[in-house]
C-alpha positions as CSV (number, residue, x, y, z in Angstrom):
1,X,55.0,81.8,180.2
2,X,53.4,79.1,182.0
3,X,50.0,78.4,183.5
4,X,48.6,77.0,187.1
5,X,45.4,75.4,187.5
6,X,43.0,76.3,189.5
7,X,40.4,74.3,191.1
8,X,36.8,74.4,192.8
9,X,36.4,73.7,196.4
10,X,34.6,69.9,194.7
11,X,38.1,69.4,192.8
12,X,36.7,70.6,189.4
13,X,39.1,72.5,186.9
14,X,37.7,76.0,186.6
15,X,40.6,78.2,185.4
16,X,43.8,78.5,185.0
17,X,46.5,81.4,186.2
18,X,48.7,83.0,184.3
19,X,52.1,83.2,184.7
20,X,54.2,85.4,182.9
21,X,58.4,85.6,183.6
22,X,59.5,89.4,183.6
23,X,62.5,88.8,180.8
24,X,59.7,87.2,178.3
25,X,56.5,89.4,179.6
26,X,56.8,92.1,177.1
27,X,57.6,90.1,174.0
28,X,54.2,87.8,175.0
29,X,52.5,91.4,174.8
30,X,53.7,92.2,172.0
31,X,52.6,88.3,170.0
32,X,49.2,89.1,171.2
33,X,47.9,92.3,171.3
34,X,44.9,92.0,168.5
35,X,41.5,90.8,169.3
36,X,42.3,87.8,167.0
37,X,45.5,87.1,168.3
38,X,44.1,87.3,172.7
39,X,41.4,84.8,171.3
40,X,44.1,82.6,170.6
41,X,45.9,83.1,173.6
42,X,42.9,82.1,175.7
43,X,42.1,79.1,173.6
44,X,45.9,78.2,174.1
45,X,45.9,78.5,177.5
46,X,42.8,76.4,177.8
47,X,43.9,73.4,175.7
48,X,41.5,74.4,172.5
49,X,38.3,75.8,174.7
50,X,36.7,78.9,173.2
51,X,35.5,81.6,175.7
52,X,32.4,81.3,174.5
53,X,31.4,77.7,175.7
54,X,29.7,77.2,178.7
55,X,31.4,75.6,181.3
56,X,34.6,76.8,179.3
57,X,37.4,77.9,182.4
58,X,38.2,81.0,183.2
59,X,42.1,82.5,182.9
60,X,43.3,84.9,185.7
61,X,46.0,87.6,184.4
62,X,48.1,89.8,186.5
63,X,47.5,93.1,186.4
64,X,50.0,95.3,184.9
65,X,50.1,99.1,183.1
66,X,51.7,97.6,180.5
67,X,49.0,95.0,179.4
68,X,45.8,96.8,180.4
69,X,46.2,98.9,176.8
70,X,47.6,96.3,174.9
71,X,46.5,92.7,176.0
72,X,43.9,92.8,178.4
73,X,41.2,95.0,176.7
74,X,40.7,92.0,173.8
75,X,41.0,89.0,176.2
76,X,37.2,87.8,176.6
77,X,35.7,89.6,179.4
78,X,33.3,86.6,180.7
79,X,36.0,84.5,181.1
80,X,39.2,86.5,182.5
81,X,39.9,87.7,186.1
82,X,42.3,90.2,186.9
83,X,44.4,89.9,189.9
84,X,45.5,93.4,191.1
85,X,48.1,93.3,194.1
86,X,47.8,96.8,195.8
87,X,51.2,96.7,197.5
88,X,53.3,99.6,197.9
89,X,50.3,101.6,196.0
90,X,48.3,104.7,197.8
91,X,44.5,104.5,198.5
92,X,43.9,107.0,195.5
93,X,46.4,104.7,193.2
94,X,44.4,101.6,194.4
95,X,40.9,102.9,193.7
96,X,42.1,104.6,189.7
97,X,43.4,100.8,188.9
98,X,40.0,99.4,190.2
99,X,37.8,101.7,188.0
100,X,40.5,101.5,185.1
101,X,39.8,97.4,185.4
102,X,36.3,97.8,185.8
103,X,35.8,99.9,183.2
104,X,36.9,96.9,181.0
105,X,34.1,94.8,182.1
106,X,36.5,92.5,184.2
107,X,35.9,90.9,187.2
108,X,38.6,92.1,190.0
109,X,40.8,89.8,191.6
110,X,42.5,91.3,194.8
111,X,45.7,90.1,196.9
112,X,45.1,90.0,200.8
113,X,47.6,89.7,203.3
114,X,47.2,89.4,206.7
115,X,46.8,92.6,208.2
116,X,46.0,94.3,205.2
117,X,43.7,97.4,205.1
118,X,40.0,96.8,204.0
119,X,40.4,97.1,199.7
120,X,38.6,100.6,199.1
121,X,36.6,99.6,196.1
122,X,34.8,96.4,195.0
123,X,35.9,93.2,194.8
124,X,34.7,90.2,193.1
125,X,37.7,87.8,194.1
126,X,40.3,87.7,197.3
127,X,43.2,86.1,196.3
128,X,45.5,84.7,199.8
129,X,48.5,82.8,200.2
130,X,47.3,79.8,202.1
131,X,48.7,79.1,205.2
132,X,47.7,76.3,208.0
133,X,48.3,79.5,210.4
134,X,45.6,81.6,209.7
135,X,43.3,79.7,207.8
136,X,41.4,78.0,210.8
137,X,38.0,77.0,210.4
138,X,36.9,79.8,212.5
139,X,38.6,82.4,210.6
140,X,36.3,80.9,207.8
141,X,33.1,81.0,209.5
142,X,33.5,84.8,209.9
143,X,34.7,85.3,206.6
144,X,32.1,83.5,205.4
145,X,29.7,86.2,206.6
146,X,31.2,88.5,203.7
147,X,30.2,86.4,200.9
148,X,33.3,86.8,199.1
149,X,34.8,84.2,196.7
150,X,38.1,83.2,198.0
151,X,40.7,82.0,196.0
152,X,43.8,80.7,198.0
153,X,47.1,80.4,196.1
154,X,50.1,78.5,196.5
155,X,47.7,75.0,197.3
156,X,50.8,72.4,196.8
157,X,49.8,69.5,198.7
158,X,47.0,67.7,199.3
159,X,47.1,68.2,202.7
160,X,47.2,71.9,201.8
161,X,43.5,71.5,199.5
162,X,42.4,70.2,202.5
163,X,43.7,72.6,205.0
164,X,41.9,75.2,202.4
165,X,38.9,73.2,202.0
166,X,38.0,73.3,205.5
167,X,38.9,76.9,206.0
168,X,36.3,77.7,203.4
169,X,38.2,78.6,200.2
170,X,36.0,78.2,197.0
171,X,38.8,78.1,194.6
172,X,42.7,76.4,195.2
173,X,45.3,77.1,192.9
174,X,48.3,75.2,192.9
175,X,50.6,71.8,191.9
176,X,48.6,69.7,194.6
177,X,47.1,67.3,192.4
178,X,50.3,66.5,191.4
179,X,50.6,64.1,194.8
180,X,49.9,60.6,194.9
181,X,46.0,60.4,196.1
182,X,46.6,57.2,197.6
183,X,43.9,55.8,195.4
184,X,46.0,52.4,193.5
185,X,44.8,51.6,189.9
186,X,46.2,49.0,187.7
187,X,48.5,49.4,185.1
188,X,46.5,50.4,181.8
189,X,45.9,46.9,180.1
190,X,47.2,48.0,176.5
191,X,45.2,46.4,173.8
192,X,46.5,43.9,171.5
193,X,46.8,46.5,168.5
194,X,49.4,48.4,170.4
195,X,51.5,45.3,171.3
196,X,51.1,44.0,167.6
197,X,52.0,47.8,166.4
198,X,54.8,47.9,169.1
199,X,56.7,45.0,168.0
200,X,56.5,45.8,164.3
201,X,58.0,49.3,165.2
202,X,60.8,47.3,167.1
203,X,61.9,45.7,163.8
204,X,65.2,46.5,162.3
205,X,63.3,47.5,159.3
206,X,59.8,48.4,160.3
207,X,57.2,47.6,157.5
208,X,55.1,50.4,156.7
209,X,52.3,48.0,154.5
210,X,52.3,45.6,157.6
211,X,51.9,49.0,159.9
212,X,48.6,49.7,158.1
213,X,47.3,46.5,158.2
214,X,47.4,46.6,161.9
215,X,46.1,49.8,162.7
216,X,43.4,49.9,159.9
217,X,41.5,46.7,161.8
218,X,41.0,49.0,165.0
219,X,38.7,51.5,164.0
220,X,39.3,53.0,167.3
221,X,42.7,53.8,166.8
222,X,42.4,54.6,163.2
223,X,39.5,57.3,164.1
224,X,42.2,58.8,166.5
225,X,45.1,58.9,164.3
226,X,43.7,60.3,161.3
227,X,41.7,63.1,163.8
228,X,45.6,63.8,164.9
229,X,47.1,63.9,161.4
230,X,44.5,66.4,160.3
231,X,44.2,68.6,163.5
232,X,45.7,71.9,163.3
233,X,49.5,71.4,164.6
234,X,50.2,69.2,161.5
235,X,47.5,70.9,159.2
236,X,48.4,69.0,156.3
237,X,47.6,70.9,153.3
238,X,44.8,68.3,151.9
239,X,43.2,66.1,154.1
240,X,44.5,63.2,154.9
241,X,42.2,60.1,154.4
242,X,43.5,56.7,154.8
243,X,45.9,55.1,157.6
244,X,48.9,55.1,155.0
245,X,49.1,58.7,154.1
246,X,48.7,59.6,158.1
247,X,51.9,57.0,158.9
248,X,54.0,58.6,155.7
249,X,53.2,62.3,157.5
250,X,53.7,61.3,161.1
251,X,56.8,59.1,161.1
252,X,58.0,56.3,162.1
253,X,59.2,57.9,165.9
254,X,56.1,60.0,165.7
255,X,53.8,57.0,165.1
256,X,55.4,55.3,167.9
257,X,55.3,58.2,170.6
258,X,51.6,58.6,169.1
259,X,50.8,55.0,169.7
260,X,52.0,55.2,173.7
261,X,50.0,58.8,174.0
262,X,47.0,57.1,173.2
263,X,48.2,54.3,175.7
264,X,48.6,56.0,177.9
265,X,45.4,58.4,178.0
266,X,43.3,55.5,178.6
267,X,44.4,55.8,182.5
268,X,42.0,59.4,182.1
269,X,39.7,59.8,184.8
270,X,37.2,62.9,185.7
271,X,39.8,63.4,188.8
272,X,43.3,63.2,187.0
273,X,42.2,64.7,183.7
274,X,44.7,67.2,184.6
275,X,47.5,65.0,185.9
276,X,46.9,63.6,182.5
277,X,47.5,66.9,180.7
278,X,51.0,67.7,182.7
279,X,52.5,64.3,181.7
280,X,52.1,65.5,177.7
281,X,52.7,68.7,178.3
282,X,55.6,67.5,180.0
283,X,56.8,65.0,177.0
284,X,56.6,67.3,174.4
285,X,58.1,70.0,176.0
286,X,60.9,68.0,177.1
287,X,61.1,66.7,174.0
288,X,61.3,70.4,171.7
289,X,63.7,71.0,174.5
290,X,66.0,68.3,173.7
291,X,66.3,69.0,170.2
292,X,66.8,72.8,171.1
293,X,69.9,71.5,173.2
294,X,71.2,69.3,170.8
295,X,70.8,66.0,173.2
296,X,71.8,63.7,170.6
297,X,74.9,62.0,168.9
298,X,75.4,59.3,171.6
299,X,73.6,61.2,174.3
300,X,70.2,60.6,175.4
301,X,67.9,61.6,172.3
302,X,65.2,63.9,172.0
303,X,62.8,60.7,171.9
304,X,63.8,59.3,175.2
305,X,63.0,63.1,177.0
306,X,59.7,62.8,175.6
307,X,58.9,59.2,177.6
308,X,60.6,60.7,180.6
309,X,57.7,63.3,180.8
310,X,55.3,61.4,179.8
311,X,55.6,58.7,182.2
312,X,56.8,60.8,184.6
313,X,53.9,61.3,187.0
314,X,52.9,57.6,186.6
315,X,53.2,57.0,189.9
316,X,51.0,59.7,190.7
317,X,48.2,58.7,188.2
318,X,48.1,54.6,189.5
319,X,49.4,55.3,193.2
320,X,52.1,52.8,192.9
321,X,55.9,53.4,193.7
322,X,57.9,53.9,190.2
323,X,60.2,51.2,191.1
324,X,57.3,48.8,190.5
325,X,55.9,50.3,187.4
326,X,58.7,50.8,185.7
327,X,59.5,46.9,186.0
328,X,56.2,46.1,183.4
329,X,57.8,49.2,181.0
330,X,60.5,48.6,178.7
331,X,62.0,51.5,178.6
332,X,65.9,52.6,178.1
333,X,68.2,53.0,180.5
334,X,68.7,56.5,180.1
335,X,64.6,57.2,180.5
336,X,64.7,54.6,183.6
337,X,67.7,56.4,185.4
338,X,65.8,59.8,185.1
339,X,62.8,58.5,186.3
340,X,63.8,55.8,189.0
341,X,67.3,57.2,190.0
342,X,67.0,60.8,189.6
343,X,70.1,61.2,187.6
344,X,71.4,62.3,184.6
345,X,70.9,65.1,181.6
346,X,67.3,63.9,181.1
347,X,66.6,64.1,184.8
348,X,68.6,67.6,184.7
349,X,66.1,68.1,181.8
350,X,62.8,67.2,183.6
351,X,64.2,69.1,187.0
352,X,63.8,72.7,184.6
353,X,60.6,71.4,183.1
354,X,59.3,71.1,186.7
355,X,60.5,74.5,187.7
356,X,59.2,75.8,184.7
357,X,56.1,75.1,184.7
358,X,55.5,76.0,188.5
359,X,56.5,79.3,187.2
360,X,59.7,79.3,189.2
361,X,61.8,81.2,187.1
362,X,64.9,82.0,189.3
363,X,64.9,77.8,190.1
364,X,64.9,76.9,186.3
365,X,67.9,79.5,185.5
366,X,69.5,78.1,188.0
367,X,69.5,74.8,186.5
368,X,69.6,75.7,182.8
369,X,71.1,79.7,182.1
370,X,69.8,81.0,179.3
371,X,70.4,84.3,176.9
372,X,67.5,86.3,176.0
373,X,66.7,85.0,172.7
374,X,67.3,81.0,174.3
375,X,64.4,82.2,176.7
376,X,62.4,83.4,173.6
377,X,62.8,79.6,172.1
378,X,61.9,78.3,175.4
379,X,58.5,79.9,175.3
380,X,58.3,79.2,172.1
381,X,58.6,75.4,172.6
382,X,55.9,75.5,175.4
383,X,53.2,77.2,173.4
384,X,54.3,74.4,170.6
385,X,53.6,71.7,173.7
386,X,50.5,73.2,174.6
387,X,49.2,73.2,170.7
388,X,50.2,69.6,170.6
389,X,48.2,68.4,173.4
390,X,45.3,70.5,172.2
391,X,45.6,68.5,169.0
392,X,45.7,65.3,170.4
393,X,42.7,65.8,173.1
C-alpha cells in the first residue's frame, strides 16, 4: 500500500489517493474490515487526522467488488471518494456500481478518457490522466460550463501542475512537488543544543547524565522529546516524565536520529509541509527496510538508510544542488555516495523506496523481488513509517 497526495488548484493538501498493489490488496482488506479498524486506516493514511475534523483531507479509494462489502462501507463517508473506472463494463454494469456506491453515501469519482461516452449516472468527481495534448485552456473553458470538479492524475512535474492549472483542473494528484521550486533557502541554522548534544553523542562513550543536562536547559526540545517518548508508537506503559527516563527508552541511535528529525523539521514551510513528510517517511521506511534485509555486519547499517531518506530530498526543500549541501553535512561515506553519486546498496535501497511509494509496483520488483510473505513485511514496515511520522508531528 502506498498513498499519493493530492492537491487544490492553490497548492493546498486536500487528500490523499490510495494505492493498493494487487498481491497485498486482499490481505489489507482483510486487517481492516471493522468500523474500528477503517477508522484507523483513514487516520493512518492521513498522518493522525480524524475524519471528523474540519479541514481534515479526504482519501480517494479505488473501487472494487471485493472492498465495497468489506472495507468501504465503514470508511467515513464525509471524507472518502470513490474512484470507479468504467472500462470494459456495459452501460447497465456502469449504472448498478453507481447506485451500489451511492447507496453508501459516497461521493463518486469517475475515470474519463478521451473519447469516452458521456457517464450514464451522476458524478461528483472526473478523474483524467493529464496530458499537455488535450488539456488546452480552451478545452477548459468549455468544460468549465459543466461545473464539474476535475481531478487530473498523474501531475509529476511542475510544469505539469501548471499545464493543469491553466487548463482548469481543481484538484492535481501526483509526485510534482517533489521538484526543485527554484525558490533557494538557507541551510537550517541548527541551534546550539543540537551541536552540544551532537558532539556528546560522537563520544566513544557517550554520557547519558551529561545528555540530560543538555537537553533539559531547552525547554523546547525537552517539550518535543518527552511528547515523542509518550506518543502512541512507543506507548510506554507509564508515562514517561523527565528527560532521563525518555533517553533510557529511546536509545542512544534513536536519540540521535530524533535529535536530526527535529533539525531538520525546522526547514517546514506551509508549501513543503509535504516534501517534509516524504523525507521521514522515506528515513524510516528505509530504515525498517534495512534491518528487514539484514544491511549490517560491515555493510551500510540500518542507521545510515535512515539519513539517506531523510536528507534525501534536501535539495528539493532549500533549492540548492546536493553537491553543495552535502559539503556543510557530515555524513558517512556510504550515506554521501547514495545521495551525491547514486551508487551503492543504500542507493539500490532508496531507488525501491521511490518506486514504492509512487505506487510503481512492477518498477520496485524489479529492483528488489520479493516472496509473498517479504511483500507482507514490506507493508508492514510502511504502515510502521507512517505511525512514526504521525508520532513525531
Amino acid at each position: 500500500m502506498t498513498r499519493i497526495p493530492i492537491f487544490r488548484h492553490d497548492m493546498k493538501l486536500c487528500g490523499y489517493k490510495l494505492l493498493m498493489s494487487p498481491s497485498m490488496r486482499q490481505a489489507l482488506i482483510e486487517s481492516y474490515r471493522e468500523p474500528s479498524d477503517a477508522e484507523a486506516l483513514y487516520h493512518l493514511i492521513t498522518l493522525g487526522a480524524r475524519s471528523r475534523e474540519i479541514g481534515a483531507p479526504f482519501v480517494m479509494i479505488e473501487y472494487g467488488e471485493d472492498i465495497v462489502g468489506t472495507l468501504v462501507p465503514f470508511l467515513p463517508r464525509s471524507r472518502v471518494l470513490v474512484e470507479y473506472d468504467p472500462a470494459g463494463k456495459t452501460r447497465e454494469e456502469i449504472q448498478a456500481d453507481a447506485r451500489a456506491i451511492r447507496a453508501l453515501g459516497y461521493e463518486l469519482a469517475v475515470v474519463q478518457r478521451q473519447g469516452d461516452e458521456p457517464f450514464p449516472a451522476q458524478v461528483d468527481v472526473v478523474v483524467r490522466d493529464y496530458s499537455p495534448v488535450y488539456d488546452t485552456a480552451e478545452t477548459a473553458a468549455l468544460l468549465r460550463l459543466s461545473r464539474q470538479r476535475r481531478l487530473a492524475r498523474n501531475v509529476n512535474t511542475r510544469q505539469d501542475f501548471e499545464g493543469a492549472l491553466q487548463a482548469g483542473y481543481r484538484y492535481m494528484e501526483g509526485m510534482f512537488f517533489l521538484e526543485m521550486d527554484g525558490k533557494e533557502r538557507d541551510v537550517v541554522s541548527f541551534a546550539s543544543t543540537f551541536f552540544r548534544v551532537m558532539g556528546e553523542l560522537r563520544r566513544s562513550e557517550p554520557s547519558f547524565r551529561v545528555l540530560t543536562d543538555i537537553i533539559s536547559r531547552d525547554v523546547n526540545l525537552s517539550y518535543k522529546l518527552l511528547k515523542f517518548v509518550n506518543s502512541a508508537y512507543y506507548a510506554p506503559r507509564f508515562p514517561v516524565r523527565n528527560i532521563s527516563q525518555a533517553i533510557t527508552i529511546l536509545g542512544l541511535n534513536a536519540l540521535n536520529q530524533f535529535l536530526t528529525t527535529v533539525a531538520m523539521d525546522t526547514l517546514r514551510q506551509p508549501e513543503n509541509v509535504e516534501v517534509i513528510r516524504v523525507s521521514l517517511i522515506r528515513a524510516k521506511f528505509m530504515e525498517l527496510l534495512a534491518e528487514v534485509w539484514g544491511m549490517r555486519s560491515g555493510r551500510p547499517s540500518a542507521s545510515s538508510a535512515y539519513f539517506v531518506g531523510l536528507f534525501s530530498l534536501l535539495d528539493v526543500l532549500i533549492s540548492r544542488p546536493m553537491e553543495d549541501i552535502l559539503k556543510e553535512l557530515p555524513l558517512t561515506e556510504p550515506v554521501q555516495n547514495a545521495l551525491l553519486h547514486q551508487s551503492g546498496p543504500l542507493y539500490n535501497l532508496l531507488e525501491f523506496t521511490e518506486a514504492y511509494e509512487r505506487g510503481d509496483w512492477e518498477a520496485a520488483l524489479k529492483i528488489r523481488a520479493l516472496t509473498p510473505p517479504v511483500q507482507q513485511t514490506v507493508m508492514n514496515a510502511y504502515f510502521s513509517a507512517l505511525k512514526w511520522v504521525s508520532a513525531f508531528e
